[in-house]
C-alpha positions, 0 to 999 in steps of 0.5 A: 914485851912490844914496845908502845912505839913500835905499836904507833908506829904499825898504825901509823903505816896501817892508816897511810897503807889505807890512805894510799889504797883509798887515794888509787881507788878515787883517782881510778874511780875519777879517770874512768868515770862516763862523762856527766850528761848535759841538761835538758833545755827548752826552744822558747820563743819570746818577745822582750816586752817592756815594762811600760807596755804591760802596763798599757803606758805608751812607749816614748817617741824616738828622737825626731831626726835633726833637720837637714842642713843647708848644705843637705838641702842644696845638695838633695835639690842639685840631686832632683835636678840631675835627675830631672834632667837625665830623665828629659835627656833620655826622653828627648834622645828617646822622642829622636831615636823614634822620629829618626826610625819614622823618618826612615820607615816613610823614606822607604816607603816612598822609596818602594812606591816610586819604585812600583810606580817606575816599574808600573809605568815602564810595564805600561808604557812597554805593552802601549808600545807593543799595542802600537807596534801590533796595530802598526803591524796589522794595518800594514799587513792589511795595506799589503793584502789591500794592495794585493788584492787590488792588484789581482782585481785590476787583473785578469786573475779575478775575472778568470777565478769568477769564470770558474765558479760560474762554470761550476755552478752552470755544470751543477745546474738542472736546466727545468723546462721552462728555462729559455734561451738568453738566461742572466742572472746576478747570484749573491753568493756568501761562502766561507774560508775554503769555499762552502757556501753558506747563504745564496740571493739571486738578484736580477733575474729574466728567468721565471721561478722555477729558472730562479729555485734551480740556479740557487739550488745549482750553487748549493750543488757546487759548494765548495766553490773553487779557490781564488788562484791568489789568496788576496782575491779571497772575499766572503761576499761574491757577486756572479753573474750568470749566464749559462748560454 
């Protein structure tokens, strides 16, 4: 027959066999169990808005800031004043710098005119120069010709070229019939460069109308007229006095 205690003694390790099983089972329980998730929250924007406001009493005025002192005064007056002169400064070195840059812009441009105004002048005063220096040149090649011809003429050259244009136009002329014996003429003959003649005038004349229209017609008929031995004798205007006998 068991004993009372031995039977206390089996419930008692019964109940802490139990326990012990229960104890593993929370603390598995407690180890693996999924974190807890967090709660949901709502993004409110709000203003904090006093009570006063709500109730339509007006909000109470800042504390007005305290007046400056004496020596915030003199110190903010001696700032205007830096400023004010740094601001006359740069205007004035800014008014300098532009009258300086205007100075030199008219300096250059007086620079450049009086350099165009020397060069025009030198340019004038070179083609005055050549002017003189061709008119200087024709009018002594036109001394020379003058003298030259005036030499030919107060020679025999002259005379022997008038002698050869009368005998050319005398070998040209058709002697009409009522032509007589002692026939002088003076014939004003105009000719060109290389001897052609453009326009011929009989002058005095002791033969008839029909004489006179044969000479011209004759001096016509000998053109181009022979050429002046010496080029100085050369004249457009020539005065032929002729006489065919």
């Amino acid at each position: 027959m068991s004993r009372a205690s031995d039977r206390w003694v089996s419930i008692t390790l019964s109940v802490l066999l139990h326990g012990a099983l229960l104890a593993a089972l929370v603390y598995g329980w407690l180890l693996f169990r999924p974190p807890p998730r967090p709660a949901p929250t709502l993004a409110i924007e709000a203003t904090v808005v006093s009570a006063r406001a709500v109730r339509g009493v007006p909000e109470p005025a800042p504390p007005a800031p305290p007046p400056p002192t004496a020596e915030e005064l003199a110190q903010r007056e001696q700032q205007r004043v830096q400023a004010e002169a740094a601001a006359a400064e740069a205007r004035r070195a800014a008014e300098e710098k532009a009258a300086a840059e205007q100075a030199a812009k008219e300096a250059e441009e007086r620079r450049a005119a009086e350099t165009r105004e020397l060069a025009e002048r030198k340019a004038r005063e070179a083609a005055e120069q050549q002017e003189r220096s061709e008119r200087e040149a024709d009018l002594k090649r036109s001394l020379a010709a003058e003298e030259r011809a005036a030499a030919a003429r107060s020679g025999p050259a002259l005379a022997n070229w008038e002698s050869l244009i009368a005998a050319k136009i005398n070998r040209a002329w058709l002697r009409p019939p009522t032509a007589r014996p002692g026939i002088q003429c003076m014939l004003y003959v105009t000719q060109v460069p290389g001897g052609e003649v453009t326009q011929v005038r009989i002058g005095e004349c002791n033969g008839d109308q029909a004489v006179r229209e044969s000479i011209e017609a004759a001096v016509y008929r000998a053109s181009p007229l022979p050429p002046p031995p010496d080029p100085a004798l050369f004249d457009r205007n020539l005065r032929i006095n002729f006489r065919p006998d």
